[in-house]
MARDODO-442056 format. One record per residue: residue in one letter; x, y, z of N, C-alpha, C in turn. Coordinates in steps of 0.2 Angstrom, whole numbers, plus 5000, padded with zeros to 4 digits. Layout:
BEGIN
AXYZXYZXYZ/...
***
This chain:
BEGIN
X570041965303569641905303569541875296/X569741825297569741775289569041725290/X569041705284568341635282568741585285/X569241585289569441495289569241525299/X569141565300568941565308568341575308/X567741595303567141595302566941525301/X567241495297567041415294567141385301/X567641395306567941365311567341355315/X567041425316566641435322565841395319/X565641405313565141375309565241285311/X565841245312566041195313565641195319/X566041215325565941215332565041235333/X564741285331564341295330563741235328/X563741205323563541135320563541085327/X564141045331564341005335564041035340/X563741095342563441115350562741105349/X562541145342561741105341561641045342/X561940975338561840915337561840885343/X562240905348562240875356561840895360/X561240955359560940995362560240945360/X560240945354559640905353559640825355/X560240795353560240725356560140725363/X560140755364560040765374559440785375/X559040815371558340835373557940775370/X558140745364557740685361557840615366/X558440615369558240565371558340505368/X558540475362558440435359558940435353/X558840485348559040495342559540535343/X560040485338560740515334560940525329/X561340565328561540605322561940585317/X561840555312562240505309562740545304/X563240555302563740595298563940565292/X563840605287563940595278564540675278/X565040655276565640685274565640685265/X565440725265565640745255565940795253/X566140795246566440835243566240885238/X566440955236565941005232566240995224/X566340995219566440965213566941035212/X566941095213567241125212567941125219/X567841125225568241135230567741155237/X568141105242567741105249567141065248/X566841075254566241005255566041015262/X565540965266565340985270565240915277/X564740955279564540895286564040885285/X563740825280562940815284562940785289/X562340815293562140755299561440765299/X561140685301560440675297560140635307/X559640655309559340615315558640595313/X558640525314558240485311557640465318/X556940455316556740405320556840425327/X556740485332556940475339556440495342/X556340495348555740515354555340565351/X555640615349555440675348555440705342/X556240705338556340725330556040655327/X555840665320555540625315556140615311/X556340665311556840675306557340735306/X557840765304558040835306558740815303/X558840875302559740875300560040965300/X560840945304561040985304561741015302/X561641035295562341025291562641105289/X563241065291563741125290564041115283/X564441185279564741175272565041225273/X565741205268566241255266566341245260/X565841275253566241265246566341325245/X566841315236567041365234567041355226/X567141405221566941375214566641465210/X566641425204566741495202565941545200/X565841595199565441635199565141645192/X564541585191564441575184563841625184/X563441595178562841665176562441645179/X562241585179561541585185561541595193/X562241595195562441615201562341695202/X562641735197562641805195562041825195/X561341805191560841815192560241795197/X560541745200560241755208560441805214/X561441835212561341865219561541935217/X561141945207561342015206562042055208/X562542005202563242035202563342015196/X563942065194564242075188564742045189/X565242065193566042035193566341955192/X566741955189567141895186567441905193/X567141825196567641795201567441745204/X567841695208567841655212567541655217/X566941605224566741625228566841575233/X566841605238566841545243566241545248/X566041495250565341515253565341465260/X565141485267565141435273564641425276/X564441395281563841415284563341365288/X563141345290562541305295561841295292/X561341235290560741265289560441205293/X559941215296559641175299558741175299/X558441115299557841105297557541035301/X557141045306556940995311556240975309/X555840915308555340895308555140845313/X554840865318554440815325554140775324/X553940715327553540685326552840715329/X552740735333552040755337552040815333/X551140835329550940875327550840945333/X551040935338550940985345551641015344/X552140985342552941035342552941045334/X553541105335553641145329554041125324/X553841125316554341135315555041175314/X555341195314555941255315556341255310/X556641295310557341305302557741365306/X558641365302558941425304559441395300/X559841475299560141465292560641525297/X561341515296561641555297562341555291/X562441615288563041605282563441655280/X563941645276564441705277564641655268/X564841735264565141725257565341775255/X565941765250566441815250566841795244/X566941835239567341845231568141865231/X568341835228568941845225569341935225/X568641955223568842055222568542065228/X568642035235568542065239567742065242/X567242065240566542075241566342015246/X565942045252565541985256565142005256/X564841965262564241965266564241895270/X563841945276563441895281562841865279/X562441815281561541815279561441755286/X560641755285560341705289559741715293/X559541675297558741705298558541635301/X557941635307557741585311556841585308/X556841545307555941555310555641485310/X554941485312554541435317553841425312/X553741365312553141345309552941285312/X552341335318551841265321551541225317/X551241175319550541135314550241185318/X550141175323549541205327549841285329/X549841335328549841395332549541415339/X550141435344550041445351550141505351/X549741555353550041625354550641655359/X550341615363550841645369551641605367/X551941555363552141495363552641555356/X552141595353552241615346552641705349/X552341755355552541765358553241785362/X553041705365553941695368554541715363/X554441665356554741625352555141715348/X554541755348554941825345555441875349/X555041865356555341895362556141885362/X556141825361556941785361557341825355/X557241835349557241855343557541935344/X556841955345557042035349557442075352/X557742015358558342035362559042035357/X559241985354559741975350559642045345/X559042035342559142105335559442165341/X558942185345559142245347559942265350/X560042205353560742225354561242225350/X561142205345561442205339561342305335/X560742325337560642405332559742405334/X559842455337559142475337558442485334/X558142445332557642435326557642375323/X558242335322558442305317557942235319/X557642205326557242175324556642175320/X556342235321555742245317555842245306/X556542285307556742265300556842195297/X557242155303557142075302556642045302/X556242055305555642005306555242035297/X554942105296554742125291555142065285/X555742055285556042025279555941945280/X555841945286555541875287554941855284/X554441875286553641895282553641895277/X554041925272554141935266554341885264/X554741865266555341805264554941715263/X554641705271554241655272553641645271/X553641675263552941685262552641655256/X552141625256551741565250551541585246/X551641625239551241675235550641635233/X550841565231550341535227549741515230/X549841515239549541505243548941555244/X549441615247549241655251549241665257/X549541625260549741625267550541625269/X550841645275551541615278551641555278/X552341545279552441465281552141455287/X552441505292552441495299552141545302/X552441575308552341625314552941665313/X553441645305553941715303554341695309/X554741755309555541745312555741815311/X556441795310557041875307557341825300/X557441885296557941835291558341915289/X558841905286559541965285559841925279/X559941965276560541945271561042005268/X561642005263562042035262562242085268/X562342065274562742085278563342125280/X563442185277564442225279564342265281/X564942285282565242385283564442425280/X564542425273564142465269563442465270/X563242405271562342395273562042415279/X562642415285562542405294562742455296/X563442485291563742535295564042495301/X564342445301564542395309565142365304/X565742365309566242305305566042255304/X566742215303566442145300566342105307/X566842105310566642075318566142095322/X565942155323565142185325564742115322/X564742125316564142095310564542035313/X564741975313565041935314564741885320/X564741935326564541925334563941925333/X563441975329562441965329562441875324/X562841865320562641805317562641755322/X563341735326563241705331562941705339/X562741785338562141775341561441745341/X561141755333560841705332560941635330/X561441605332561641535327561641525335/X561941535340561841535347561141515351/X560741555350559841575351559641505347/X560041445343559441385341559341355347/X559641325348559641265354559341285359/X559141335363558841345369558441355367/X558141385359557441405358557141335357/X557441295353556941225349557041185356/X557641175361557341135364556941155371/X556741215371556341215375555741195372/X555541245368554841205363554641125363/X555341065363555141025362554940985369/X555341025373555041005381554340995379/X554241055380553641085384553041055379/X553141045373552641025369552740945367/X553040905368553240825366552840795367/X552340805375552040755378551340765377/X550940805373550340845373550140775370/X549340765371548840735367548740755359/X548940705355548540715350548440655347/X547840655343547540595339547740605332/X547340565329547440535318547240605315/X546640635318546340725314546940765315/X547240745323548140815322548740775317/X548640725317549140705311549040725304/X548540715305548240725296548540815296/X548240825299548340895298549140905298/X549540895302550140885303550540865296/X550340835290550540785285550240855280/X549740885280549540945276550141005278/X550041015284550641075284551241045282/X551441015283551940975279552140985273/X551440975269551340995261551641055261/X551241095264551741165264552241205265/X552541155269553341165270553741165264/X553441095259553741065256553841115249/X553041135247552841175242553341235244/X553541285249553841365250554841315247/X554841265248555641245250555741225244/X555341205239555541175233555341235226/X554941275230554641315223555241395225/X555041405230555141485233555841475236/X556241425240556741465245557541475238/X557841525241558241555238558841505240/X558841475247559541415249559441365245/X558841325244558741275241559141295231/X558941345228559041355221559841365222/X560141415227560841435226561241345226/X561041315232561241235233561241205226/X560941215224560741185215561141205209/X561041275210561441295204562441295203/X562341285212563241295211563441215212/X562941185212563041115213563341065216/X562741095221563041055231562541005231/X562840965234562640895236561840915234/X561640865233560740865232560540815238/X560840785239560440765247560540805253/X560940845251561240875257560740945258/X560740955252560141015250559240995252/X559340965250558540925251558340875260/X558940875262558840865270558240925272/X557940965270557641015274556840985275/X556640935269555940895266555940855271/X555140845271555140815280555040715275/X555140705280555040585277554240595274/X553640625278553240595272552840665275/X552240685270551940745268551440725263/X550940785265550240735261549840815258/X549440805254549140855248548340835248/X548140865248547240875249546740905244/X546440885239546240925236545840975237/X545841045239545441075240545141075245/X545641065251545441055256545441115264/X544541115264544741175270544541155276/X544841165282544641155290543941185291/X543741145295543041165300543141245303/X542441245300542441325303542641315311/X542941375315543041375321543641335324/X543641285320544141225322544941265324/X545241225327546141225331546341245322/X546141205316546441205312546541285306/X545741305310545641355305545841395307/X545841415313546141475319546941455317/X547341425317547941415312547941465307/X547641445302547741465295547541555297/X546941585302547041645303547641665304/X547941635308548841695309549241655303/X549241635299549641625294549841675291/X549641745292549841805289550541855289/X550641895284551241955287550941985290/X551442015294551442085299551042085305/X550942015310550742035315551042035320/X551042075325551342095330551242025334/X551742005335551841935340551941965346/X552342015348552642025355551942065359/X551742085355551142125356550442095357/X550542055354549642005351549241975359/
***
């Protein structure tokens, strides 16, 4: 198995989302930006503007490759002189209705010159409002895929999710967490590369029935200007973990990929409060309680 039948199925991969959601929106389509990577290779954006349901969302596929400079080397902690080629899917939805979630998933594969790869990736879910049962389901699904993949390994993913999705400066999670995995081989899994191969497209598989069922069920719910408002703060915070903390967002930058293409993950507008705390009791504060790591979703 080669990177040009990984990037292949990443392609395929990207075109199955993109029609899954246009059929659930109702409305909205997928508009496509083709560019180039400065050193070699380039990608697919696709950007869904304005629809029934998405606000905004993009679901972009890339295949670059370039050389293995020093701030590269001290992000993913290596030494070796080499060339890198990197593939992979990332997706980031923002709804219009503060009642649906917003969602991300990242699926990626990279690999050096002398030989060295890795798999990575990772889904997770950030309501405005938290639904337990909704939060529940959303790990359930999660679950199935890790454990068929190695026994334990969802509790290991999810744990690096928690860790990962998480607001130092805040104190709180983005979200309701997820799985997140990275440096994926032989040596870390004890599992080949196609073993490891098959759990990634298992979870790049698991987006489109988890997000479009969520926006079923949740697109027509009541909400008024007090769930928007709120809706335009978590926002803020989406915004603050993606531009300060995420590690795609800095790797995107430093090897210097498209910068719109990287910054598709920001939602159209997002707002900041100073000092601002929910009503005791309220939908909003009971939120920010499960904003936490290490709760048992499947259990709760």
């Amino acid at each position: 198995m080669n990177k040009e039948i990984i990037q292949d199925y990443f392609k395929t991969l990207q075109d199955k989302i993109c029609h899954s959601l246009e059929e659930t929106d109702g409305f909205g389509k997928f508009q496509e930006d083709l560019w180039q990577h400065v050193d070699g290779g380039g990608g697919r954006t696709r950007l869904i503007e304005n629809g029934n349901i998405l606000e905004k969302g993009g679901v972009n596929f890339s295949a670059v490759s370039g050389v293995v400079g020093p701030e590269l080397k001290k992000q993913l902690n290596i030494e070796n002189e080499a060339d890198f080629f990197a593939t992979g899917v990332s997706i980031v939805q923002h709804p219009k209705s503060p009642m649906v979630p917003i969602i991300h998933m990242n699926v990626r594969y990279f690999e050096m010159t002398d030989g060295t790869y890795w798999f990575g990736g990772g889904i997770d879910l950030t309501p405005h409002y938290v639904e337990t049962e909704q939060a529940k389901w959303f790990h359930k699904q999660l679950e199935k895929v890790c454990e068929n993949f190695n026994p334990g390994w969802y509790e290991k993913c999810k744990k690096q999710a928690d860790d990962y999705f998480y607001i130092p400066h805040r104190g709180e999670t983005r979200g309701i967490g997820g799985i997140f995995f990275d440096h994926l081989n032989e040596k870390s899994t004890r599992k080949s590369k196609e073993e490891i191969f098959e759990f990634v497209k298992s979870v790049g598989e698991l987006f489109a029935p988890i997000y479009t069922y969520l926006m079923k069920i949740n697109a027509d719910k009541d909400y008024s200007e007090p769930e928007k408002k709120w809706q335009m703060l978590r926002r803020g915070r989406y915004v603050e973990f993606n531009l300060v903390w995420d590690r795609g967002t800095k790797f995107g930058l430093i090897t210097n990929g498209r910068t719109e293409s990287i910054l598709m993950s920001l939602p159209p507008v997002a707002n900041w409060a100073y000092n601002h705390s929910p009503t005791e009791n309220s939908e909003e504060a009971k939120t920010l309680s499960l904003l936490k790591k290490d709760i048992d979703w499947i259990n709760y």
